[in-house]
C-alpha positions in Angstrom: -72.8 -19.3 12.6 -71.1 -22.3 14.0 -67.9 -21.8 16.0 -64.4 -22.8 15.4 -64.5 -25.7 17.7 -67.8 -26.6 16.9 -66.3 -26.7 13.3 -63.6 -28.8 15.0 -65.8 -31.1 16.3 -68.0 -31.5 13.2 -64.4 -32.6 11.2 -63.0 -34.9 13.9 -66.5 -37.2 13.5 -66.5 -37.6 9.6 -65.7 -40.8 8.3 -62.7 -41.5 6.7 -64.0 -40.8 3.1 -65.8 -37.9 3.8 -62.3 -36.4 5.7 -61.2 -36.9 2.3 -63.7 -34.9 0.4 -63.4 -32.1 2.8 -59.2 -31.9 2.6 -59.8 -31.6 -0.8 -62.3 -29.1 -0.5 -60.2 -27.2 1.2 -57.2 -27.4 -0.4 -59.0 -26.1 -3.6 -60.7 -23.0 -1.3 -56.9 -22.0 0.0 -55.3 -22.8 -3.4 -58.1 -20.0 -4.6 -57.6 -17.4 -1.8 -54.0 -17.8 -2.8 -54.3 -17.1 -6.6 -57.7 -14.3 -5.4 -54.0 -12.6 -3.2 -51.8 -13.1 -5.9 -54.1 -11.1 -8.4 -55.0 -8.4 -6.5 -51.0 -7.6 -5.3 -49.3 -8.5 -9.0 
């Protein structure tokens, strides 16, 4: 398992297009953990 600043790392040397990919990926994986919260509390 790689570690948060390796992770770190690995994000600050994409290229500009595939910084992009992965902001989007991660926006949708938050937006999902979010709703994943919301159904388990309402």
């Amino acid at each position: 398992m790689l570690t948060l600043e390796q992770i770190k790392s690995a994000i600050l040397q994409l290229p500009p297009d595939e910084f992009q990919k992965f902001l989007e990926l991660f926006s949708d994986l938050d937006y999902q953990r979010w709703d994943d919260q919301l159904e388990r509390y309402c």
